[in-house]
N, C-alpha and C positions, 0 to 999 in steps of 0.2 A: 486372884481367887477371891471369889465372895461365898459366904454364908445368905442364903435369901430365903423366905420360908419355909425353914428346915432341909436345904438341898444345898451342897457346895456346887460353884458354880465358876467356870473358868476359861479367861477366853484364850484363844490360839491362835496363831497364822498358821495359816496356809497357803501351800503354792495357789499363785493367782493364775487362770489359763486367760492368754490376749484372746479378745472379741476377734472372730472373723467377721469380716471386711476390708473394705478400704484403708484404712490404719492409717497412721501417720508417719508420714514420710520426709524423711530429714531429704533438701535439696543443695547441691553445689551451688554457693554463691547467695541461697536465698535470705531473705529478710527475716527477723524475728525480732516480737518481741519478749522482754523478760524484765520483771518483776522483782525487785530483791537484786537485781544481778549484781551487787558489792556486796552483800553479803558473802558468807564462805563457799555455802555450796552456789551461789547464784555465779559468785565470778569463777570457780569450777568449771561450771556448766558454759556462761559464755567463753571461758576458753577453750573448752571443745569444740563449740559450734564453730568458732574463730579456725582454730586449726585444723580441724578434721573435714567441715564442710565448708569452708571460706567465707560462713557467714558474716552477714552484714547486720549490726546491732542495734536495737533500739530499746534503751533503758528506760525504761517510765521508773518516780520514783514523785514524790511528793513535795521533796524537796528541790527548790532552784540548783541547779548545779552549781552556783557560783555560794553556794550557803552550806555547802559539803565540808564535813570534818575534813581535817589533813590527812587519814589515814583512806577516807572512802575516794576524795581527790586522786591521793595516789593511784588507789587502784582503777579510777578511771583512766588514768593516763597508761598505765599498762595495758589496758585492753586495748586503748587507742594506737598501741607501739603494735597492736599483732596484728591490725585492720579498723575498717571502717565500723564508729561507733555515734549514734545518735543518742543527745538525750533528752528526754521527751516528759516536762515536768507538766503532773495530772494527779488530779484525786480521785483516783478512780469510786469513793463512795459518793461523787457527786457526779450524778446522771450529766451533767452538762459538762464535765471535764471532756468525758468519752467523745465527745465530738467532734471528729475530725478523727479518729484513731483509724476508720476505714478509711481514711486515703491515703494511709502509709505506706499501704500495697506490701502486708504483711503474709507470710506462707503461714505459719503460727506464734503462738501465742505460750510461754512458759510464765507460770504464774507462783512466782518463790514468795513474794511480799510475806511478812509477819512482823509482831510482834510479840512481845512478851510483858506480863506486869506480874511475876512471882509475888506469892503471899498468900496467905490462908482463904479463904473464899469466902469469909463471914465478915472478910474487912475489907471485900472490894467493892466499889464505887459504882454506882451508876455509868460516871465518867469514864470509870475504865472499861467495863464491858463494852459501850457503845465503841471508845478507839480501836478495843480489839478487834471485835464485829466489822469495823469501817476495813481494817486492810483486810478481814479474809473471808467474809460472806459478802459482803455489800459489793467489794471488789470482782470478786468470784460472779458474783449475778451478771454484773455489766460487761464484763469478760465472754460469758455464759451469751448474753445478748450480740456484743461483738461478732462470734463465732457461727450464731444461727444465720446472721444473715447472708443472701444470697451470694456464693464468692469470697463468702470470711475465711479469715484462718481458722486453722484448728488449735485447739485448746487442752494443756495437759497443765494440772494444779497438781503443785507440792501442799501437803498434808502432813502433819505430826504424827506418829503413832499414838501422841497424846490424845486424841482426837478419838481412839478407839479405846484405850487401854487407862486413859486420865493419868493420873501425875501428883503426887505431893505434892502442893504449894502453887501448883499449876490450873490452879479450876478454870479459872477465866481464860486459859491461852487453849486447853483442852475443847471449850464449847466451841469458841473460834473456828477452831482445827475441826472440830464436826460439822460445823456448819457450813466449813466448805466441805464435806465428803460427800 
C-alpha cells in the first residue's frame, strides 16, 4: 500500500486466465532446457520433468561443472541417478555464449536463473545492478531471441513477485525481477 498524491494506492493478485492458443506443451521423453536447475525450485522442477515426463536435461549455468560447490555437485548427481542430464556451461548475457544453443534440439526453455545482492538500494553499485541485470534481463532477451526463431522452443521465465510488489532491502533483485516481466 502506498500513499501517492493524496490517493492510497494498493496492489493485488489476481487470477491469471492462460492465453488461448497453441500453449505449451510438456512432451514424453522431450529435451529441456533450465536455468537455475540446482537451485531449490529449479531442481524441483527438473525432477518433475525427470519423472513425470521422462525428460531429458539440459542445465546451462555459468559455471564449469567441474567448479560446482559440494552441495550443487551433489544435486547434479541426483538428477543424473533419475535420467539423462546435460550440462551446458554459457553466459547467457553474452550474445556469443548462445550459439550453438539451437542445435540442442530443445522442445522448451525453463528460465529459473537469478540472483540476489540484499541491502538498502542507496549502497548499491554499479557493479551489482549490471550482475543482476546479466542473469535476468540480458538472459531473458537471448532466451526471448532463442524462442522466436523458426523451430525454437518455447519459453516460460520464473519471476519474483518482487519484481511487482518490491521488497525491503531487495531493490536491485526487484528491477531484475521486472525486467524480466
Amino acid at each position: 500500500v502506498v500513499w501517492h498524491q493524496g490517493q492510497r494506492q494498493e496492489r493485488l493478485l489476481a487470477p491469471l486466465t492462460a492465453p488461448q492458443g497453441p500453449g505449451i506443451t510438456l512432451r514424453q521423453g522431450a529435451r529441456y532446457l533450465v536455468t537455475g536447475g540446482l537451485g531449490g525450485v529449479g531442481q524441483a522442477l527438473c525432477r518433475h520433468l525427470q519423472d513425470r515426463w521422462g525428460a531429458e536435461l539440459v542445465i546451462l549455468s555459468r559455471r564449469a561443472e567441474a567448479g560446482l560447490a559440494p552441495q550443487d555437485a551433489a544435486a547434479l548427481a541426483q538428477l543424473r541417478l533419475r535420467g539423462r542430464v546435460i550440462w551446458h556451461q554459457a553466459d547467457l548475457a553474452d550474445p556469443a555464449a548462445c550459439v550453438g544453443l539451437d542445435d540442442l534440439g530443445l522442445e522448451g526453455v525453463f528460465h529459473l536463473a537469478g540472483a540476489t545482492d540484499p541491502g538498502p538500494l542507496e549502497q548499491a553499485t554499479p557493479a551489482a545492478l549490471e550482475a543482476l541485470l546479466a542473469v535476468k534481463a540480458r538472459a531473458t532477451a537471448a532466451l526471448c531471441d532463442l524462442a522466436r526463431k523458426p523451430g525454437g522452443p518455447w519459453l516460460v521465465n520464473f519471476a519474483s513477485l518482487n519484481g511487482t510488489f518490491g521488497g525491503a532491502g531487495y531493490g536491485l533483485y526487484a528491477m531484475a525481477n521486472r525486467a524480466q516481466q
